[in-house]
C-alpha positions in Angstrom: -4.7 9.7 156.5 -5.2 10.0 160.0 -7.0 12.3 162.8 -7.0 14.1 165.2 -9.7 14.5 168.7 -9.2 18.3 169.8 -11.4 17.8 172.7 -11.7 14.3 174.8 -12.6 14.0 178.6 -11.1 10.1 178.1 -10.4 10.6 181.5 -13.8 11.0 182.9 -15.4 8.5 184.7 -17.7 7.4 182.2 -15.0 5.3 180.9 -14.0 3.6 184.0 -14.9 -0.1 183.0 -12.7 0.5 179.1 -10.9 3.5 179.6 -7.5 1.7 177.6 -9.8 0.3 175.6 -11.6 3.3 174.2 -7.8 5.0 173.3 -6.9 1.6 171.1 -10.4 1.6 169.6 -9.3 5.1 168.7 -5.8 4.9 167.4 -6.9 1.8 165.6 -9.9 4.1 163.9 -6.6 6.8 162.6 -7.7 9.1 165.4 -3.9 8.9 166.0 -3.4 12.1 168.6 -6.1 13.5 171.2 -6.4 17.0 173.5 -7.4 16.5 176.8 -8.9 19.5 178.1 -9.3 20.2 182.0 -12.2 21.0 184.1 -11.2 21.1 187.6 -8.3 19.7 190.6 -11.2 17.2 191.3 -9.8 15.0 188.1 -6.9 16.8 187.2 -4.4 14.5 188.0 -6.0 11.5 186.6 -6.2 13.2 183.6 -1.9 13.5 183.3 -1.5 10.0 184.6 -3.8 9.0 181.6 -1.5 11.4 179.4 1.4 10.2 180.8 0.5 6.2 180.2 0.4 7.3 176.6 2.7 9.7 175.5 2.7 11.1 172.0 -0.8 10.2 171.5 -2.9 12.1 174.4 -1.8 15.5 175.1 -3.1 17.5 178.0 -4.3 21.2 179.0 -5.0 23.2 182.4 -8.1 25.7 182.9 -11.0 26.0 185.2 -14.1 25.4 183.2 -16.7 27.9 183.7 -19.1 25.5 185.6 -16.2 25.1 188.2 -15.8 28.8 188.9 -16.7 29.5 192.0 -16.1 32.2 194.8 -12.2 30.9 195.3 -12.0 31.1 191.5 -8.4 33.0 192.3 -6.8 30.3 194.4 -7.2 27.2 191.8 -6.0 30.1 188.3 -2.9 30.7 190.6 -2.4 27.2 191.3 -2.5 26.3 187.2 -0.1 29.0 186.6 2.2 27.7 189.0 1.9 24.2 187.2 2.7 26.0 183.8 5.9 28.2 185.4 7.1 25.5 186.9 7.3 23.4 183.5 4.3 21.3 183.6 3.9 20.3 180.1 0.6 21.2 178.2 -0.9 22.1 174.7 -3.5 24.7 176.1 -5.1 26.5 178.3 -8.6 25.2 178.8 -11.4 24.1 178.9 -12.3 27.9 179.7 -14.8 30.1 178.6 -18.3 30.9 179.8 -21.7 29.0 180.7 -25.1 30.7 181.4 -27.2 27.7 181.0 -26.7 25.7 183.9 -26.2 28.7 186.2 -25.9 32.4 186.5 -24.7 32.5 190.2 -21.5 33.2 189.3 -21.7 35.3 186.2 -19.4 37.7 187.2 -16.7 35.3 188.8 -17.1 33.8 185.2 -16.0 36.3 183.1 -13.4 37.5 185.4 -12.1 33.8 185.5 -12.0 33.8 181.9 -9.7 37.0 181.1 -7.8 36.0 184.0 -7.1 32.8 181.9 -6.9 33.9 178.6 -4.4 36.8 180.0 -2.5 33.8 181.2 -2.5 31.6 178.2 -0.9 34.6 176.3 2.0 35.3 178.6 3.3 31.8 178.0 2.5 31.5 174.3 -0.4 29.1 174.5 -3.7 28.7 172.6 -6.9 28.7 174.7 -10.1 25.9 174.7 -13.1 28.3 174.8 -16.5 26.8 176.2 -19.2 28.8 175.3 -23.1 28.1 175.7 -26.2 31.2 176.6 -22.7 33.8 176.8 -21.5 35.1 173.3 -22.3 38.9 174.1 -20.3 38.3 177.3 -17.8 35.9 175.9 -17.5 39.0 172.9 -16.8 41.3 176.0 -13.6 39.8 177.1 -12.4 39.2 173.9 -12.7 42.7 173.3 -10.5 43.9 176.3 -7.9 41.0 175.4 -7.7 42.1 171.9 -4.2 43.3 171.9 -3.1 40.7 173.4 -3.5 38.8 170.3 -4.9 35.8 171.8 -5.6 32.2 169.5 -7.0 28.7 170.1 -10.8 27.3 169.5 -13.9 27.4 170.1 -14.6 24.0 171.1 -18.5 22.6 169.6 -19.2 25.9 168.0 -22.6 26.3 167.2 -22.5 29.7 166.5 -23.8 31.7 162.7 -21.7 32.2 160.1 -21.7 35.4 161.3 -20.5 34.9 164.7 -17.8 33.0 163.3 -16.2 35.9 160.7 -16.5 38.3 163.9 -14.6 36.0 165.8 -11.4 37.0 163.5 -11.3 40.1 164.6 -10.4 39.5 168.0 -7.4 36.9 167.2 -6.6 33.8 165.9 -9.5 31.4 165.7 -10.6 28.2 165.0 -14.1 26.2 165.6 -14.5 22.9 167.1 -16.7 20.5 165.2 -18.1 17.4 166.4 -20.9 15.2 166.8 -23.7 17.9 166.3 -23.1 18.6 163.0 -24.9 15.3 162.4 -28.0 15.9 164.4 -31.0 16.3 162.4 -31.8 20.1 162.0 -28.9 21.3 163.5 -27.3 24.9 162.5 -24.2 24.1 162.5 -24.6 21.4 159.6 -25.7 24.3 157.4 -22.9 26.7 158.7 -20.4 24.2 158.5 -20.4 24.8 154.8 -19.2 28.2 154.8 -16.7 27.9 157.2 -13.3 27.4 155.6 -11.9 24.3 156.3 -8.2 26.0 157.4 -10.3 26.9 160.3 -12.0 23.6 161.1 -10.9 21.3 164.1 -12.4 18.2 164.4 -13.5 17.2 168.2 -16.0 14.6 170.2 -16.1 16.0 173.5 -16.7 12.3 174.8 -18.4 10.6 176.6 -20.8 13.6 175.4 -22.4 15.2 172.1 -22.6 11.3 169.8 -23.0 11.7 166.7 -25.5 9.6 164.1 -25.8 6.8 164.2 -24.5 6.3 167.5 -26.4 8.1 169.8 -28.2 6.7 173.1 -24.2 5.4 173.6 -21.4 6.8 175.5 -19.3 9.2 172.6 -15.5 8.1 172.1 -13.0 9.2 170.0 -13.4 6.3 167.5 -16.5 8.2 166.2 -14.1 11.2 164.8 -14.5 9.3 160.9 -18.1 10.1 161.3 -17.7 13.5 162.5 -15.7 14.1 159.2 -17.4 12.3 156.8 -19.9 14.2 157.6 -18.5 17.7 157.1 -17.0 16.3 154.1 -20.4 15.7 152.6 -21.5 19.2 153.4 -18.8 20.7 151.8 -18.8 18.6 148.7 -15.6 17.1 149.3 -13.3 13.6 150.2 -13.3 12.7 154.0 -9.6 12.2 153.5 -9.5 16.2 152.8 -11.1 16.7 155.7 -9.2 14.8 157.6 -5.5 15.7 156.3 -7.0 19.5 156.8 -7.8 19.5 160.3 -5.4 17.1 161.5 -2.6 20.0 160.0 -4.7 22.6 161.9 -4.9 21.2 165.2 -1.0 20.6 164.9 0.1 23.8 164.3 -2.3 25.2 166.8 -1.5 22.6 169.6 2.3 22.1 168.1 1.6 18.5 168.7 
């Protein structure tokens, strides 16, 4: 039994002081493979010379998140493509998406940065990392004009209704990101997690953010991932090792890691 972390920032600052430290705690918790998903240039690189220090164990993406986007939005999109053409190796594009909680200056730069990105994604075969918080009608938007494009990948730390979930399969191939909300006291998603089929379940921590119980107040880190299943294992009345064997399968075959 092992697992898998669809969406770590080990390479944020946060871990300065235990960065190597935090992957062995990791690997020696069976959270055997981890997705690092981009923000920005401003830690881009740090983030492939942490991949690139451990090889076969953290795999990473490229994408602008949607609190980067700014007025030169263009100029960084065209610079990830011309990592991707020029054979940069990576499992997605992302950490994309849309964000109209901390700001709404750049709404409209948003969502065009977002096609923009999933169009790229699709022309080289790639899954997407969606970030979505305050956006779904706009978020539902772009999907809608890149439906025949076929697009898949997640939605990392869904939080979404059942609801919003089945309409998500009509505009691709979709998973959800689950992590450390899903054991916050009255939290949705601990409810909806139970009728979300567990083929389309990802397991994720977004460190150093989102801890789960009994951890919180701390730094998040991949080690918690066996919390983040057990606890999805007890709301859908089954083993943690189910959960675990089912997700790790479903993050490979959408990652091909």
């Amino acid at each position: 039994m092992y697992y898998i972390d669809t969406h770590t920032h080990l390479y944020d600052e946060q871990f300065g002081p235990d960065r190597e430290e935090a992957v062995r705690r990791a690997v020696e918790a069976g959270v055997k493979k981890m997705i690092l998903p981009d923000i920005d240039k401003t830690s881009r690189e740090a983030m492939f010379a942490l991949a690139a220090r451990h090889e076969g164990v953290l795999f990473p993406c490229l994408g602008l998140h949607p609190t980067s986007v700014g007025p030169h939005w263009r100029d960084e999109v065209e610079e990830i493509e011309d990592r991707i053409a020029s054979g940069t190796e990576i499992r997605a594009v992302g950490e994309i998406g849309m964000d109209c909680y901390w700001s709404k200056d750049f709404v409209r730069e948003q969502e065009e940065a977002f096609e923009a990105q999933i169009r790229l994604a699709c022309r080289y075969g790639l899954p997407v990392i969606v970030h979505s918080r305050n956006a779904t009608d706009l978020i539902f938007s772009v999907l809608e004009r890149c439906r025949n494009l076929s697009p898949k990948g997640v939605f990392h730390a869904f939080s979404g209704s059942i609801e919003t979930f089945r309409r998500l399969s009509d505009y691709g191939d979709w998973y959800v990101g689950i992590g450390g909300v899903v054991t916050y006291k009255n939290a949705s998603i601990a409810d909806t997690v139970r009728e979300i089929p567990l083929e389309r379940i990802l397991l994720e921590t977004d460190s150093p953010y989102l801890t789960p119980v009994p951890y919180r107040g701390r730094r998040n880190e991949s080690s918690y991932i066996p919390v983040i299943a057990e606890k999805i294992a007890a709301r859908k009345d089954m083993a943690p090792d189910e959960v675990a064997a089912a997700t790790s399968a479903n993050a490979e075959k959408l990652f091909k890691i």
